[in-house]
DSSP file (Angstrom, degrees, kcal/mol; ACC not computed):
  #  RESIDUE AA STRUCTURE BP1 BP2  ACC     N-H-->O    O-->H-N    N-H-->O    O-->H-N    TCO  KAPPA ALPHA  PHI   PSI    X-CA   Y-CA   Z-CA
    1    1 A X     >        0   0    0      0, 0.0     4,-1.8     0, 0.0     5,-0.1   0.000 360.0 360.0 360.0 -36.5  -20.4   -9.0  -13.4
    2    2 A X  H  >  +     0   0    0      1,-0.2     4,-1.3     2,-0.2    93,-0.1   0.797 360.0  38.6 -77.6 -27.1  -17.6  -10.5  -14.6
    3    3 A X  H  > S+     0   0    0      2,-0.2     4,-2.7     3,-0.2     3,-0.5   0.881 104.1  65.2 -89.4 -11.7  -15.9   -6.9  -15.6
    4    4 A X  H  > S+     0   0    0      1,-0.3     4,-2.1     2,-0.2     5,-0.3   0.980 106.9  51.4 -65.9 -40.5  -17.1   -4.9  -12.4
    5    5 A X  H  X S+     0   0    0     -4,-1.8     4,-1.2     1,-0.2    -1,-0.3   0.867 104.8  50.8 -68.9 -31.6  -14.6   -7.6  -10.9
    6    6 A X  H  X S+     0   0    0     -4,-1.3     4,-0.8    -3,-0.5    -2,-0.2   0.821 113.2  44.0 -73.4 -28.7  -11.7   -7.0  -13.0
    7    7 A X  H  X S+     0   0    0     -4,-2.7     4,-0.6     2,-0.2    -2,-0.2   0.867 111.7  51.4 -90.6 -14.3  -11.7   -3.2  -12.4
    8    8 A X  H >X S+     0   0    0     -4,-2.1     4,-1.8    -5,-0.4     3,-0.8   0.921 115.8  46.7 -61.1 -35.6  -12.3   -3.7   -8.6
    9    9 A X  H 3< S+     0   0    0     -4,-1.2     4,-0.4    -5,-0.3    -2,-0.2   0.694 113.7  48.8 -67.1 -12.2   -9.1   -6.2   -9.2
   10   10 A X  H 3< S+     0   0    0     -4,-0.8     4,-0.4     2,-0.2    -1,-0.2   0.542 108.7  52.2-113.7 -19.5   -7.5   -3.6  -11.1
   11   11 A X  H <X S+     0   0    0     -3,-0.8     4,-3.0    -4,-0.6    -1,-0.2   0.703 102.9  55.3-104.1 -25.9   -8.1   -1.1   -8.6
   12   12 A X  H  X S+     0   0    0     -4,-1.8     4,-1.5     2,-0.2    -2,-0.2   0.720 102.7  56.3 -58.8 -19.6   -6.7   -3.0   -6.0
   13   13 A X  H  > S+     0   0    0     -4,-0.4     4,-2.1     2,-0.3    -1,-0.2   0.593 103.0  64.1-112.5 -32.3   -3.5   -3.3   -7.9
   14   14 A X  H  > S+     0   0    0     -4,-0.4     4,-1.4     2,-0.1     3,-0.3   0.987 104.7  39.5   9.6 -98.9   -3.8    0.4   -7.9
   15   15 A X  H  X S+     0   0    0     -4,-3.0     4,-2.4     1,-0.2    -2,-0.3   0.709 111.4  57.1 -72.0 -42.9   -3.5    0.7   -4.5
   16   16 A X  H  X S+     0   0    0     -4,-1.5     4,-3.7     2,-0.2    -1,-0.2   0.917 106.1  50.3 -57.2 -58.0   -0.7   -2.1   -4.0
   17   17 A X  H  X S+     0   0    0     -4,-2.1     4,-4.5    -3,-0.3    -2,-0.2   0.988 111.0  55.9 -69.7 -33.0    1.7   -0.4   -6.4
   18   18 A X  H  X S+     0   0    0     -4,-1.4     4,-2.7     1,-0.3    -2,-0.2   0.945 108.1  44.6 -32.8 -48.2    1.0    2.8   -4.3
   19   19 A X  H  X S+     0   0    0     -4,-2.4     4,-1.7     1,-0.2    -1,-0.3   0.971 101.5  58.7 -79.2 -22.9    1.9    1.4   -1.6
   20   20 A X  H  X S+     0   0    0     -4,-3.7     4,-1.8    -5,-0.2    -1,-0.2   0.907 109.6  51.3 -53.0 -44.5    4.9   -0.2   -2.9
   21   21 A X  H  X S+     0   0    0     -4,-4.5     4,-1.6     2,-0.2     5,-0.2   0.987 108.6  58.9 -71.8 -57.8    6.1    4.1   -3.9
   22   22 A X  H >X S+     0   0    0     -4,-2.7     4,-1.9     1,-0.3     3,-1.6   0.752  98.5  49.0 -57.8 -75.2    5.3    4.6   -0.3
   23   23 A X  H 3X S+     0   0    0     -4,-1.7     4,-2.4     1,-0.3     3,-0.5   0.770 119.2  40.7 -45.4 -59.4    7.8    2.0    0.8
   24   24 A X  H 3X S+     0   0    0     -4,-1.8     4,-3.0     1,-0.2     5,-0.4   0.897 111.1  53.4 -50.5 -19.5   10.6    3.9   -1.5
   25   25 A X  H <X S+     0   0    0     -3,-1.6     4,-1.4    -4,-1.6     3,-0.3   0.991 114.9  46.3 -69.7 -43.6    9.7    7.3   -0.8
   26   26 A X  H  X S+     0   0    0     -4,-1.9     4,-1.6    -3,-0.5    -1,-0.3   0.825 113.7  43.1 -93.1 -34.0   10.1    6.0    2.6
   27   27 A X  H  X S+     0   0    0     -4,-2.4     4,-1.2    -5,-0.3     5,-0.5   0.810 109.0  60.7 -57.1 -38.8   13.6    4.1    2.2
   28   28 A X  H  X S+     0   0    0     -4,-3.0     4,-1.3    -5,-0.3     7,-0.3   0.789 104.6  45.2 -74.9 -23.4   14.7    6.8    0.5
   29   29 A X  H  < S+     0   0    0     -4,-1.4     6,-0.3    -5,-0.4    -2,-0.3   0.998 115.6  49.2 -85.3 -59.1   14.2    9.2    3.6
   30   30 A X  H  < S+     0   0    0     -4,-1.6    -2,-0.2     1,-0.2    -1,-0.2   0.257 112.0  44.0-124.1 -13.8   15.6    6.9    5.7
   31   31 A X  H  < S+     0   0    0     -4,-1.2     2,-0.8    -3,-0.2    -1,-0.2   0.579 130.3  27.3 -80.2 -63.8   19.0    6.2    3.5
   32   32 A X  S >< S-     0   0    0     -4,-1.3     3,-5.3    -5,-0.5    -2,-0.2  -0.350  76.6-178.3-136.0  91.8   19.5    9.7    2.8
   33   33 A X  T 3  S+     0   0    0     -2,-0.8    -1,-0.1     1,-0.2    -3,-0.1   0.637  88.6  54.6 -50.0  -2.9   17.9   11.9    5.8
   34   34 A X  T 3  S+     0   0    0     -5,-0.1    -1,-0.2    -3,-0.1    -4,-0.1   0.533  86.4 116.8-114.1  -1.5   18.6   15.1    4.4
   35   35 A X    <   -     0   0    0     -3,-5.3     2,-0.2    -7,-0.3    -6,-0.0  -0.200  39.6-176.2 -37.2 141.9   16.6   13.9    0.7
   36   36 A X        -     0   0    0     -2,-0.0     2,-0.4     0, 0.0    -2,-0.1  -0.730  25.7-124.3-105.8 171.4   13.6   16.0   -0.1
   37   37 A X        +     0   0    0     -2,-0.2     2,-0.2     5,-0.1   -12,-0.0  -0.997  36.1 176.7-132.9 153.4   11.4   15.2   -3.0
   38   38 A X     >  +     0   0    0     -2,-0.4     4,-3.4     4,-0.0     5,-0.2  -0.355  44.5   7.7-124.3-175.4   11.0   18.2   -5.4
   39   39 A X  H  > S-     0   0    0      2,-0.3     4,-0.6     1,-0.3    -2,-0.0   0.359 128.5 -17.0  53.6-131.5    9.2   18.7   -8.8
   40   40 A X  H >> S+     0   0    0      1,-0.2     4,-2.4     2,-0.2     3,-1.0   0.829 132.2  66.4 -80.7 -12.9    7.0   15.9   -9.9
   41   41 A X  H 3> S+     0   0    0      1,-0.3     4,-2.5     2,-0.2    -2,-0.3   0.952 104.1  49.5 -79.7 -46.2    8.6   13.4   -7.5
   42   42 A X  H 3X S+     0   0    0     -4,-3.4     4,-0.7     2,-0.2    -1,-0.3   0.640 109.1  52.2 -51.0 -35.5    6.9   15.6   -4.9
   43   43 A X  H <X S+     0   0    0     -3,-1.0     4,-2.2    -4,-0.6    -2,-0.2   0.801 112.2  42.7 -73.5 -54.0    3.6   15.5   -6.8
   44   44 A X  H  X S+     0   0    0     -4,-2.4     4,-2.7     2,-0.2     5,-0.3   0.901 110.1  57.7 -80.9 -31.6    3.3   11.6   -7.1
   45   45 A X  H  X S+     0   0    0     -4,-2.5     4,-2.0    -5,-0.3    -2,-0.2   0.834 106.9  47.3 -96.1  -0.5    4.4   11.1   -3.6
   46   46 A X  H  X S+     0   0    0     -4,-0.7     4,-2.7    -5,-0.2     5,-0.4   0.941 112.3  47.5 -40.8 -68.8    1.7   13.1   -2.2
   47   47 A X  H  X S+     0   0    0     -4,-2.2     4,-0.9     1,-0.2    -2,-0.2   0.844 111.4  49.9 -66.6 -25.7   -0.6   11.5   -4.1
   48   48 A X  H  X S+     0   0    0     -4,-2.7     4,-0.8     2,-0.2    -1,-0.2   0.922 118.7  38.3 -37.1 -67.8    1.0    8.3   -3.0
   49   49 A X  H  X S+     0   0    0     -4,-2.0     4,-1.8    -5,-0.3     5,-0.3   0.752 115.2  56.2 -69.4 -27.0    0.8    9.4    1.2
   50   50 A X  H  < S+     0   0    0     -4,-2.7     4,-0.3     1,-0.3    -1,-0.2   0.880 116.5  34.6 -89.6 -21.6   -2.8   11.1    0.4
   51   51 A X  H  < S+     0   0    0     -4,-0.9    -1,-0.3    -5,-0.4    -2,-0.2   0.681 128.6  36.6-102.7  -5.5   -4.3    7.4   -1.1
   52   52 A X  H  X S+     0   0    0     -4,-0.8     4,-0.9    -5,-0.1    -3,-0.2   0.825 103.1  71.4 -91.9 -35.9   -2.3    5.1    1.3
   53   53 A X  H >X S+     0   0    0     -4,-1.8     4,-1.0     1,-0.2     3,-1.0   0.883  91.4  56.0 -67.5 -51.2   -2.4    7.3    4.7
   54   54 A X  H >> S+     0   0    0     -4,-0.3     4,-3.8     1,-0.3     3,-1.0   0.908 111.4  43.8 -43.9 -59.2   -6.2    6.8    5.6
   55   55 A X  H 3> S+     0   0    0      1,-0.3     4,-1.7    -4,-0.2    -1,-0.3   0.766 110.6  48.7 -75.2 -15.4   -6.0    3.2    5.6
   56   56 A X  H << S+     0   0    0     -3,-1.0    -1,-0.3    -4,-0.9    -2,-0.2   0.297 109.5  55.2 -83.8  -7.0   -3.0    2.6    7.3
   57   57 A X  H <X S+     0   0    0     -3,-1.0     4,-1.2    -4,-1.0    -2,-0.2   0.735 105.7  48.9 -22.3 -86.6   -4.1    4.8    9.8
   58   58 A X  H >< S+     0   0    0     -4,-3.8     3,-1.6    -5,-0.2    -2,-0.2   0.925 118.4  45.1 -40.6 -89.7   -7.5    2.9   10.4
   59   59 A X  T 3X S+     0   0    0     -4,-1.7     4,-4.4     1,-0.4    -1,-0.1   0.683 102.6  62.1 -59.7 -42.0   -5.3   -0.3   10.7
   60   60 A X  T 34 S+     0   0    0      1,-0.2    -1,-0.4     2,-0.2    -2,-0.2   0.913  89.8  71.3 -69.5 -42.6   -2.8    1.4   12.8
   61   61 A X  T << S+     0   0    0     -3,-1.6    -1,-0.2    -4,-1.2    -2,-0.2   0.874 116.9  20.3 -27.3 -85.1   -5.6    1.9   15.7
   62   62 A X  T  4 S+     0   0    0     -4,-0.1     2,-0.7     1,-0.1    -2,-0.2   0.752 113.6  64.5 -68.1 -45.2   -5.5   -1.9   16.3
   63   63 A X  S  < S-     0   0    0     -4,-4.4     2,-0.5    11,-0.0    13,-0.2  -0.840  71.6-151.7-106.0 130.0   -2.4   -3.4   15.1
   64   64 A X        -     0   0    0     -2,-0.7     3,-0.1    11,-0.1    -3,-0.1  -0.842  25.4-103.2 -89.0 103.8    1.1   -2.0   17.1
   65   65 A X        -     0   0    0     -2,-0.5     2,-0.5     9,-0.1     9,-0.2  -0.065  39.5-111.7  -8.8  98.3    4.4   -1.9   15.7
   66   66 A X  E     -A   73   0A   0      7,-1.1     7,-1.4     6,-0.1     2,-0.8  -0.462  22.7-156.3 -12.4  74.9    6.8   -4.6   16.8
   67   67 A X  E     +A   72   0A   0     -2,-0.5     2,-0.4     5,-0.2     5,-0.2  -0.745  20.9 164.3-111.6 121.7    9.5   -3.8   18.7
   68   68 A X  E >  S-A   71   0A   0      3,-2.0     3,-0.7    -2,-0.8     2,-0.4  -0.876  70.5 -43.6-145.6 102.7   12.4   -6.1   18.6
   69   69 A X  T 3  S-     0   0    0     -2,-0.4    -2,-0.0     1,-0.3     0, 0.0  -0.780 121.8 -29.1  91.4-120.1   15.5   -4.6   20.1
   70   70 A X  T 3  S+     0   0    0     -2,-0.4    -1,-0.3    -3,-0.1    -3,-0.0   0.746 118.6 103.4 -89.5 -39.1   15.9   -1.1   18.9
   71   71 A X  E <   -A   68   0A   0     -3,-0.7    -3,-2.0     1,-0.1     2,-0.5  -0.135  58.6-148.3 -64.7 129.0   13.9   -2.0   15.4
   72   72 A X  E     -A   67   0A   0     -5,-0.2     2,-0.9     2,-0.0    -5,-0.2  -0.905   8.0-164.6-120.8 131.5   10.4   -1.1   14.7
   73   73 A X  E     -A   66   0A   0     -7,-1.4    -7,-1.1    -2,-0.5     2,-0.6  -0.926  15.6-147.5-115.0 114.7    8.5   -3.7   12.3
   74   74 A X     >  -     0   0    0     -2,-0.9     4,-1.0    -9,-0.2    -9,-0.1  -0.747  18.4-176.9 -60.1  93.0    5.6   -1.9   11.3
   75   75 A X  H  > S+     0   0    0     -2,-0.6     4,-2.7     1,-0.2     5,-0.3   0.803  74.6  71.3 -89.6 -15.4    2.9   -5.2   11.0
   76   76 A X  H  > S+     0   0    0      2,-0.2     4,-2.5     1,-0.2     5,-0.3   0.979 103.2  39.7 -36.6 -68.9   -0.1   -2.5    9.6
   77   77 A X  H  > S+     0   0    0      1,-0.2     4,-2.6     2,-0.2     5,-0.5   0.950 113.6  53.7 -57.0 -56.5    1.6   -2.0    6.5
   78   78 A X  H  X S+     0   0    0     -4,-1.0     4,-2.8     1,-0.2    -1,-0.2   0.942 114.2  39.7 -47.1 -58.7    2.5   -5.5    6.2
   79   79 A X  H  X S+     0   0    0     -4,-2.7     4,-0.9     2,-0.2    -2,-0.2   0.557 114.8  51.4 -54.4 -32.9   -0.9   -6.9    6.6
   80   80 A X  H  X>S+     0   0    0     -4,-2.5     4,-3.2    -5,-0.3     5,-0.5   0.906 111.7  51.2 -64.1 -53.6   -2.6   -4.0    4.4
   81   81 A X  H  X5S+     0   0    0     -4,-2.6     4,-3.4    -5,-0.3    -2,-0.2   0.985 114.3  40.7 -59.4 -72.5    0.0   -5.0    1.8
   82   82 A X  H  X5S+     0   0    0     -4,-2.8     4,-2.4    -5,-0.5     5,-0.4   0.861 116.2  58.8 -62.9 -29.7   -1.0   -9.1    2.1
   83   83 A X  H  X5S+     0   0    0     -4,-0.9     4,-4.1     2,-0.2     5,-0.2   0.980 108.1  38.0 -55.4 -53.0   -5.0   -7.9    2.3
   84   84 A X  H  X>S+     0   0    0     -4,-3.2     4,-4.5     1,-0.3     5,-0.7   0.875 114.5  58.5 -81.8 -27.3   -5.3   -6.3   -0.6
   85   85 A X  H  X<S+     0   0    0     -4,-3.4     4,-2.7    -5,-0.5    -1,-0.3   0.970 115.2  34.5 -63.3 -37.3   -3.1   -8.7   -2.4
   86   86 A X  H  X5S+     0   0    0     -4,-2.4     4,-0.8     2,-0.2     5,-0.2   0.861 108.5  62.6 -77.4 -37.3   -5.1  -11.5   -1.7
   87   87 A X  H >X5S+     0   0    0     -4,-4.1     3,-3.2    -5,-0.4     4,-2.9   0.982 108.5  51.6 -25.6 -60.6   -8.3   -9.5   -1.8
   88   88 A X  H >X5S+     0   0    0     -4,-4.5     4,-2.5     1,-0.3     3,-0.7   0.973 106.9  48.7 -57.7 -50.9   -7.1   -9.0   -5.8
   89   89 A X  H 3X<S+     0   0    0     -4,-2.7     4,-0.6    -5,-0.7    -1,-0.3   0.651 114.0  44.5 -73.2   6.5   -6.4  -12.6   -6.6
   90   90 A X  H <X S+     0   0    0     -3,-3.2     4,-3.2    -4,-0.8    -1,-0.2   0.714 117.5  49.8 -91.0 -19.5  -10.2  -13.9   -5.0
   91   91 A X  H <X S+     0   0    0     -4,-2.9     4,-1.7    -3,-0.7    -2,-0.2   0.920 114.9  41.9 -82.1 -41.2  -11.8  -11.0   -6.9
   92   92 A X  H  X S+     0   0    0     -4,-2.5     4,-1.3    -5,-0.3    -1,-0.2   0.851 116.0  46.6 -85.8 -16.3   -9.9  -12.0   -9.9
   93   93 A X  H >X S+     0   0    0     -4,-0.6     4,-2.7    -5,-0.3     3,-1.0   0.938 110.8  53.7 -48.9 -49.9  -10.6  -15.9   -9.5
   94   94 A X  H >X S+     0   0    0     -4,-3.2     3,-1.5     1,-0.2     4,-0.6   0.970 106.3  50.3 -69.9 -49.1  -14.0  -15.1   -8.9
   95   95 A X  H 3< S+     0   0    0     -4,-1.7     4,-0.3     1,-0.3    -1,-0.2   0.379 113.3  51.2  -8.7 -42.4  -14.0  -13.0  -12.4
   96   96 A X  H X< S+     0   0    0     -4,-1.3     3,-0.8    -3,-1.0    -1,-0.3   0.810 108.8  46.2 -56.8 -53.5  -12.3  -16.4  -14.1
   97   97 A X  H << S+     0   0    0     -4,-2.7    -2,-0.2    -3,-1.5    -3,-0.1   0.472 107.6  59.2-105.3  10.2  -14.8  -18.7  -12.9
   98   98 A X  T 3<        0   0    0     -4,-0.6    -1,-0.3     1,-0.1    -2,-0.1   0.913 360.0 360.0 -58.9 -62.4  -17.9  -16.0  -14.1
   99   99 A X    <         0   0    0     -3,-0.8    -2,-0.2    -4,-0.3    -1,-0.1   0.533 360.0 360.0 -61.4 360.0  -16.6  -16.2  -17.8
């Protein structure tokens, strides 16, 4: 039991650093608007947009961007970001207190 909870943690941690390349891929458009991503950088951040987009998506139904002033604070992302993090550390607690 105790490893099906570390690779669930593991998987979560996955998904976290994806979304962490989302956020450059997405800085990086937004620094320099005329950027493309070519080669392999084009390859991972597909695969990046194709495992992040679904859920942020579902999320984005409920929870609305922020708008304060001109600035849009995306709280989906933010809140995906703090789920899954915390998700990993009870999955990996619970995983500790198995052994």
């Amino acid at each position: 039991m105790s490893l099906i909870l570390q690779l669930a943690a593991f998987v979560l941690l996955l998904f976290l650093v994806a979304l962490l390349g989302r956020i450059v891929v997405e800085w990086i458009q937004v620094f320099a608007r005329s950027w493309r991503p070519s080669g392999w950088v084009l390859i991972i951040a597909n695969i990046v947009y194709a495992v992040t987009d679904p859920p942020l998506r579902l999320l984005r139904r409920w929870v609305k961007p922020v708008q304060i002033g001109q600035l849009s604070l995306d709280l989906a992302f933010l809140l995906l970001f703090l789920a899954c993090w915390f998700g990993q550390s009870l999955l990996l607690s619970a995983a500790w207190s198995l052994r």
